[in-house]
C-alpha positions in Angstrom: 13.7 -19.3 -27.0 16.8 -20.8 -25.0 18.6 -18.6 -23.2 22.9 -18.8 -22.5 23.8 -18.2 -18.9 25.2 -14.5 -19.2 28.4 -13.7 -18.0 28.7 -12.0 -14.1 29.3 -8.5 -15.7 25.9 -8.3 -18.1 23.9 -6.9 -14.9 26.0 -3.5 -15.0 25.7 -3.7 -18.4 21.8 -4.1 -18.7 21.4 -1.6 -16.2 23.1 1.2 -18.3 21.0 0.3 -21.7 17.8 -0.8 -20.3 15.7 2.1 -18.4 12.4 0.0 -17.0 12.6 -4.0 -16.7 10.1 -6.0 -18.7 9.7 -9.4 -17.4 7.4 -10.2 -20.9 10.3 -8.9 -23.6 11.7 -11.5 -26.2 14.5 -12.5 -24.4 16.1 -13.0 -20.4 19.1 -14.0 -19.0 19.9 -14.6 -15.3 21.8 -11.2 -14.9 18.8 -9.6 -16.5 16.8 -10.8 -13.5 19.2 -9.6 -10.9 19.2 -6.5 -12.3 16.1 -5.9 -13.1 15.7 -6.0 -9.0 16.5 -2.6 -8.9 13.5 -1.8 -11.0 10.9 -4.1 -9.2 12.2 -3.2 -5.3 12.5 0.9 -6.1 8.8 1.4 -3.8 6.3 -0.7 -2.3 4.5 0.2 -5.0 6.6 -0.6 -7.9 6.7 -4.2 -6.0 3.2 -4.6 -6.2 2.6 -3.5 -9.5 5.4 -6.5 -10.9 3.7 -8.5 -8.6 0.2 -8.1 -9.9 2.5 -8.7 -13.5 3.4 -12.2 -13.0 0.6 -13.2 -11.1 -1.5 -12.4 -14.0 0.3 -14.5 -16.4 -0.2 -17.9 -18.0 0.8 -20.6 -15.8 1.5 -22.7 -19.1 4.1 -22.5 -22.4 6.5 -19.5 -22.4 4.2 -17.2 -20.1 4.4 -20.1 -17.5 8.0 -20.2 -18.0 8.5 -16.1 -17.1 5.9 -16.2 -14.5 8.6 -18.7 -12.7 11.1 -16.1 -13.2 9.3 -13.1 -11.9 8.4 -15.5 -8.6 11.6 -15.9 -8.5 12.8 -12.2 -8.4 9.7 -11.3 -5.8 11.5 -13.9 -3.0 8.5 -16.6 -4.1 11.0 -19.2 -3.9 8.8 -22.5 -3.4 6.7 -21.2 -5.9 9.0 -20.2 -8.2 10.9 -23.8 -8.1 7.5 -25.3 -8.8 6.7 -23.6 -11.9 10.1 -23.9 -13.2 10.5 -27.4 -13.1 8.2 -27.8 -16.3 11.1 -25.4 -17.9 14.3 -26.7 -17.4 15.5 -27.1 -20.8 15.9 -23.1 -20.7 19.3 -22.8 -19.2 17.4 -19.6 -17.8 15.0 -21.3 -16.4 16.9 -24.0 -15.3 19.7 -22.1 -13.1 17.0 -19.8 -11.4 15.3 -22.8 -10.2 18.6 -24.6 -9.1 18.8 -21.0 -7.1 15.3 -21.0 -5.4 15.9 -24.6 -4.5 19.1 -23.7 -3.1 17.4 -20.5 -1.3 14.6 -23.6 -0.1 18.1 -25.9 1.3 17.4 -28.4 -0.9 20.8 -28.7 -1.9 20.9 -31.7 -3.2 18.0 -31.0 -5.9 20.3 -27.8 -6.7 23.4 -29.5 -7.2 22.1 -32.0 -9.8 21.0 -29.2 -11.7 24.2 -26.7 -11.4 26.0 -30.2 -12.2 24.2 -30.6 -15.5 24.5 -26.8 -16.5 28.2 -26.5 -15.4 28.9 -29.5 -17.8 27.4 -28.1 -20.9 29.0 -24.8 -19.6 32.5 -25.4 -18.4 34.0 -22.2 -18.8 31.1 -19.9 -17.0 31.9 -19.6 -13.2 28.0 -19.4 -11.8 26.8 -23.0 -12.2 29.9 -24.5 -11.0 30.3 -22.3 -7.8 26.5 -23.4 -7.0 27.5 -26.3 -7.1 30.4 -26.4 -5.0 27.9 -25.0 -2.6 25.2 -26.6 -2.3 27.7 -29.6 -2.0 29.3 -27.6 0.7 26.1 -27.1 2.4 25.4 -30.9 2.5 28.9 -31.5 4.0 28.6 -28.9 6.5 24.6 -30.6 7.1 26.8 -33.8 8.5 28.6 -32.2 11.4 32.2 -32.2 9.6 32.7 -28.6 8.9 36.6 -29.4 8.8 36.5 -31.4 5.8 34.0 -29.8 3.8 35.9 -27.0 4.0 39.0 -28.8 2.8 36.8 -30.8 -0.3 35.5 -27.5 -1.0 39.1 -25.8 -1.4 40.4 -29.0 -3.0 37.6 -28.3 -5.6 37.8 -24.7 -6.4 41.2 -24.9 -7.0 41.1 -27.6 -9.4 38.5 -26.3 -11.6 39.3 -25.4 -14.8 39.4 -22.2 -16.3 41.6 -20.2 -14.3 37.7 -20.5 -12.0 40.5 -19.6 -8.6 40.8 -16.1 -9.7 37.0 -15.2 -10.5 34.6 -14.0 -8.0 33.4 -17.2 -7.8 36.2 -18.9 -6.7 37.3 -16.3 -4.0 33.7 -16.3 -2.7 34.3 -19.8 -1.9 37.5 -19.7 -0.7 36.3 -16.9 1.4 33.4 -19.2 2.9 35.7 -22.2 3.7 38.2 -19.6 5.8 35.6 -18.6 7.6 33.9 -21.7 8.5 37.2 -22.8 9.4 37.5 -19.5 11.7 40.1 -17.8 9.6 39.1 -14.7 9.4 41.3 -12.3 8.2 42.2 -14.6 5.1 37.9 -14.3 4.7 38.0 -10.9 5.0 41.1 -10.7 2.1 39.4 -13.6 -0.4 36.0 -11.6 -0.3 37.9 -8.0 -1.3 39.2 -9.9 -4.0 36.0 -11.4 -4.8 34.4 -7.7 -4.6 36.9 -6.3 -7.0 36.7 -9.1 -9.7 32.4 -8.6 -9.3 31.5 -5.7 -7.2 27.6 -7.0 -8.0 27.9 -10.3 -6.4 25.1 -10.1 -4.0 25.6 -13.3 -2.0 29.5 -12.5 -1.0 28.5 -8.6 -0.5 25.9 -9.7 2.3 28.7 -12.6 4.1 31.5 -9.7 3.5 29.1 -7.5 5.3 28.3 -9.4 7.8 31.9 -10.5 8.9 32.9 -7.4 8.6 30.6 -6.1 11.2 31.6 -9.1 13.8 34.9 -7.8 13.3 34.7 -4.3 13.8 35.0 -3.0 10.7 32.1 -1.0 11.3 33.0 1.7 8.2 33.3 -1.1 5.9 30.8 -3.1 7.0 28.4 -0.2 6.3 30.0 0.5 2.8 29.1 -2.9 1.8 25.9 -2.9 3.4 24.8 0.8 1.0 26.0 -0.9 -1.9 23.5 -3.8 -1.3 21.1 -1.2 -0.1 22.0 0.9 -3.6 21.3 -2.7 -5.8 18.3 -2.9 -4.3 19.3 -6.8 -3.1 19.5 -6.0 0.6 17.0 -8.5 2.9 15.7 -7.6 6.0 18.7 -8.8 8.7 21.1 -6.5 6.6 19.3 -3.6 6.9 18.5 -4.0 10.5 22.5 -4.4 11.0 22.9 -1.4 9.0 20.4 0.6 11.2 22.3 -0.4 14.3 25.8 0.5 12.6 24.5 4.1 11.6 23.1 4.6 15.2 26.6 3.5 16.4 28.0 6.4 14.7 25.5 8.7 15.5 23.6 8.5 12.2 20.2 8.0 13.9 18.3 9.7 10.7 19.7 7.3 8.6 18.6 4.7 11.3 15.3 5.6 11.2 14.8 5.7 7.8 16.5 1.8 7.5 13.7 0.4 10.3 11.2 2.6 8.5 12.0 0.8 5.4 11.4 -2.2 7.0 8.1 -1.5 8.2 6.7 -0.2 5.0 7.1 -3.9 3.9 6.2 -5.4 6.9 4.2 -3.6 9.4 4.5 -6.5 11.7 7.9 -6.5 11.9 8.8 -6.0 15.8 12.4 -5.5 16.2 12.5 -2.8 13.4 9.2 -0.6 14.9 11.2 -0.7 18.7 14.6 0.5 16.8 12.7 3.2 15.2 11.3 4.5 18.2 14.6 4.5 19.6 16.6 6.1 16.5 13.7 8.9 16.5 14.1 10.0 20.1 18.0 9.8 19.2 16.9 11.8 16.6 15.0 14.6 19.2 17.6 14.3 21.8 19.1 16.7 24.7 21.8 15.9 26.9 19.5 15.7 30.4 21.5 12.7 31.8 19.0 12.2 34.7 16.4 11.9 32.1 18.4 9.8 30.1 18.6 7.0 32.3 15.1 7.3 33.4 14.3 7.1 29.3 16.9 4.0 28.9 15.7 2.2 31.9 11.8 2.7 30.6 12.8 1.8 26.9 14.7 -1.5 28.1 11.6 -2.7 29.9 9.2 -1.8 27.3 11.1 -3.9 24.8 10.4 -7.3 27.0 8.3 -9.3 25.0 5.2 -10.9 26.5 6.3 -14.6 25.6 8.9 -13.8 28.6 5.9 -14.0 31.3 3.7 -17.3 31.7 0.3 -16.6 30.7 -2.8 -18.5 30.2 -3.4 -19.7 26.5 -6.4 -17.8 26.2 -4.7 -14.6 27.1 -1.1 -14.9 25.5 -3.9 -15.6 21.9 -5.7 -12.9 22.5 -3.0 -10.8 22.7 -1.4 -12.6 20.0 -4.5 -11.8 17.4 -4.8 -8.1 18.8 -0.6 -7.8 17.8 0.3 -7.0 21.2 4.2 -8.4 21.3 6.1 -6.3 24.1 5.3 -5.1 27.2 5.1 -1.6 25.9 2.5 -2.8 23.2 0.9 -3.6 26.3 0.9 -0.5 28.5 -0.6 1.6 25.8 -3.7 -0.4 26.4 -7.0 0.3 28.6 -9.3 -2.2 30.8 -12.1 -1.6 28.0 -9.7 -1.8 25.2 -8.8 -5.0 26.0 -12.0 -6.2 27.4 -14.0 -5.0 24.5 -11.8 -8.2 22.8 -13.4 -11.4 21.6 -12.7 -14.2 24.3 -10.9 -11.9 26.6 -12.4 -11.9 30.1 -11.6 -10.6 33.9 -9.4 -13.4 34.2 -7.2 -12.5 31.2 -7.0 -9.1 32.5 -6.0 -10.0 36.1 -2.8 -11.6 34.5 -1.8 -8.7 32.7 -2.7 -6.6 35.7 0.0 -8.9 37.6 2.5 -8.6 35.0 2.5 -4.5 34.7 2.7 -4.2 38.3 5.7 -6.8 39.0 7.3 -4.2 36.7 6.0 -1.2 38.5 3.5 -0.2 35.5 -0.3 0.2 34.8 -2.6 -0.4 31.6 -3.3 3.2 29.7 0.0 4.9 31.8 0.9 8.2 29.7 4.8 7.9 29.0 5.8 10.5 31.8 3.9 8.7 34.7 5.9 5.2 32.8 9.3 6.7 33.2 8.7 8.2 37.1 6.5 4.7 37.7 9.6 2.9 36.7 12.4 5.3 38.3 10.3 4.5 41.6 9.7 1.0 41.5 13.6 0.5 40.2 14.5 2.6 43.7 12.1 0.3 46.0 13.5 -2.9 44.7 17.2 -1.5 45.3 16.5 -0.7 48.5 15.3 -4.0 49.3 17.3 -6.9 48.1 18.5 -6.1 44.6 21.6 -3.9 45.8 24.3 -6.8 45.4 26.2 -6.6 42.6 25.0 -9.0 40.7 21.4 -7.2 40.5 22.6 -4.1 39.0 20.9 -3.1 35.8 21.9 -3.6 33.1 22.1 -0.1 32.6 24.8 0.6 34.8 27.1 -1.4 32.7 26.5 1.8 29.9 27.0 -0.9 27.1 26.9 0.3 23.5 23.6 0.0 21.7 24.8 -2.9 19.7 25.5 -5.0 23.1 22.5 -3.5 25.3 20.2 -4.6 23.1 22.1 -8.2 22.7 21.7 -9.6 26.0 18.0 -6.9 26.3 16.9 -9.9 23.7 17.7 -12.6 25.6 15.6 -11.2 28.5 18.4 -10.0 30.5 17.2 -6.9 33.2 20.3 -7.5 35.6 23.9 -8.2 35.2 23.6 -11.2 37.3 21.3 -12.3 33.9 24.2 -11.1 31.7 26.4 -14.1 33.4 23.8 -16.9 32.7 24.5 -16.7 29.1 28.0 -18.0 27.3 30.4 -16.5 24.6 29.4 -18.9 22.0 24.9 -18.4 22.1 25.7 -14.6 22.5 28.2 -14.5 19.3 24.8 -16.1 17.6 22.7 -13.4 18.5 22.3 -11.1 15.1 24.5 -8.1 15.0 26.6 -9.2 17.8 30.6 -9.9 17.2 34.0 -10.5 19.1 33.6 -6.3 19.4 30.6 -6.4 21.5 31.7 -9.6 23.2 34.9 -8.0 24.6 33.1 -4.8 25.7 31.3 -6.7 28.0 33.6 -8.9 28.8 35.7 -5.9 29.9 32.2 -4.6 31.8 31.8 -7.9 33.9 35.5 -8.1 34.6 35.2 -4.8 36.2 32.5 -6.0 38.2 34.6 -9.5 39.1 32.3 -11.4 37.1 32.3 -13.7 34.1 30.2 -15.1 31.3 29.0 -18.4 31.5 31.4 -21.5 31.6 34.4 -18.7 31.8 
């Protein structure tokens, strides 16, 4: 059975009528998918169970067709494209392949397909604003972000329709402002877009994000818990929401964001080090000595082991046994790491070289790591680290959003802050014109400067 393209509104409606989400029912329509998210992402579980679903289906006729769609709604994108394309003459089927493609960059397979569905559906806003941009993506792909910014305007405004005023068309506009730097008309075209279609989970996530770069920090996290309430947040969004809620203090609500994370992806390494961090935020007493021995300690336990040059044998090894930081690292013994396929007294020399350059040992308890550290960090000031420019980083007492900025690029000293420029740290994640000026503000106390300044 063909199905129309439903209007942008049908997801709140579906969601009030339709208590579980059956991906095998008579009947599906785009917005049916998106909301029946909430359904499939409510637990782990409940992912796997839809999961198991579609993978059991046919991979022929209508069951072929639905087992694209349910690809689809678990992030399969590639997949889902590929079992699609046998189904395009379901406008269903159709559009959510035009949107995995477009999820894959391959614009220009998208846009031949929104351009085919916007035609036989002029007055419905969704096929035509995918393809205004995935054509924006492909002028934006050739190094002229001016003009695409002023074809994509051109467009939007003469589509028919009245398409200006719908989410759609704001969204759009709101992209092209901001590619073009204009920020504050972004920030105004995506609160319109929000109030014509407060479910529109692609401009929620770019409002979100802007918002946070511009310091809008309480509603920046608005947006974010209304992805997070949909169900449609990814992972970068809810790490940016986890450092905005420890920014205010809210380090429960931190932890349970990482936590979140990791229940999806035990791998993930960013999320397990902000956990740790938002659950001794969580534990906390005001013992500033203690503070600063904890900081210094957490900062170089979060250096990753790509950072030192190690043999291929031993950077594998501990590649295979997960080990990605140095703190990984110290929780290790001699035989825990010997008792390792291919991992020899060689191996272990190097990482024997690389805890103690850092003042640390393999299987340390954390109260010998933080006075270790504390002692090594006074021997090395003592000798010739006492210049300004060899302070730590600490000193600077940057907010959390900043310290662990320039902690990523491998920075341990604020003469390492200066070796990096405005424009590759405002393209670090989480990292705006907010952050930027605090440590601007830092180094100019200091009577330094960034890079190139």
């Amino acid at each position: 059975m063909t199905s129309e393209i439903a209007p942008t509104d049908a997801a709140t409606t579906l969601l009030s009528d339709a208590p579980a989400f059956d991906l095998e029912r008579d009947t599906l329509s785009f917005a049916a998918l998106e909301a029946g998210k909430v359904v499939v992402y409510e637990s782990v579980d409940a992912r796997q169970r839809f999961q198991k679903r579609v993978e059991a289906l046919a991979t022929s006729g209508d069951a072929g067709r639905r087992r694209g769609l349910g690809l689809w709604m678990l992030g399969e994108y590639e997949r889902a494209a590929q079992e699609l394309a046998a189904h395009e003459s379901d406008d269903t089927a159709a559009y959510t392949r035009a949107r995995a493609l477009f999820a894959l960059a391959r614009f220009d397979e998208a846009a031949r397909i929104f351009q085919r569905l916007s035609e036989k559906h002029p007055q419905e806003p969704r096929p035509r604003s995918g393809l205004l941009e995935a054509r924006f993506e492909q002028a934006l792909a050739k190094g002229e972000p001016a003009k695409a910014c002023e074809e994509l305007v051109h467009a939007v405004k003469a589509a028919p329709g009245g398409f200006t005023e719908t989410a759609e068309g704001r969204y759009l506009l709101g992209r092209a402002a901001e590619v073009t730097r204009e920020f504050q008309q972004a920030l105004e075209h995506y609160d319109q877009a929000r109030e014509a279609d407060p479910n529109h989970t692609a401009l929620l996530t770019r409002f979100a994000h802007l918002a946070e770069r511009s310091g809008l920090d309480d509603l920046a996290i608005g947006l974010y818990e209304d992805l997070l309430h949909m169900h449609q947040i990814d992972v970068n969004s809810l790490v940016n929401l986890g450092v905005l809620y420890e920014d205010c203090g809210r380090d429960a609500d931190a932890a349970s964001c990482y936590d979140t994370i990791l229940r999806n992806d035990a791998t993930h390494a960013r999320a397990r080090m902000y956990l740790a961090d938002a659950r001794a935020g969580m534990n906390m007493y005001y013992d500033e000595d203690l503070e600063k021995k904890e900081d210094r300690l957490n900062q170089i336990l979060r250096i990753p082991i790509t950072d030192f040059e190690l043999s291929v044998r031993a950077r594998n090894c501990l590649n295979k046994m997960q080990i990605t930081t140095l703190g990984d690292l110290v929780q290790k013994t001699e035989q825990e790491l010997l008792s390792y396929k291919n991992f020899g007294e060689t191996s272990l020399t190097e990482i024997k070289e690389i805890l103690h350059s850092k003042g640390l040992r393999l299987g340390m308890p954390r109260e010998e790591a933080v006075a270790s550290i504390e002692a090594h960090a006074r021997r090395m000031q003592s000798g010739d680290r006492s210049d300004v420019m060899n302070k730590p980083i600490l000193d600077l007492a940057l907010s959390i959003r900043a310290r662990r900025t320039v902690e990523t690029l491998g920075c341990l000293t604020v003469g390492d802050i200066t070796k990096h420029a405005a424009d590759e740290l405002l393209s670090m994640p989480n990292f705006g014109q907010t952050s930027l000026q605090e440590l601007r503000t830092k180094l100019t106390e200091l009577g330094l400067k960034l890079k190139g300044e």
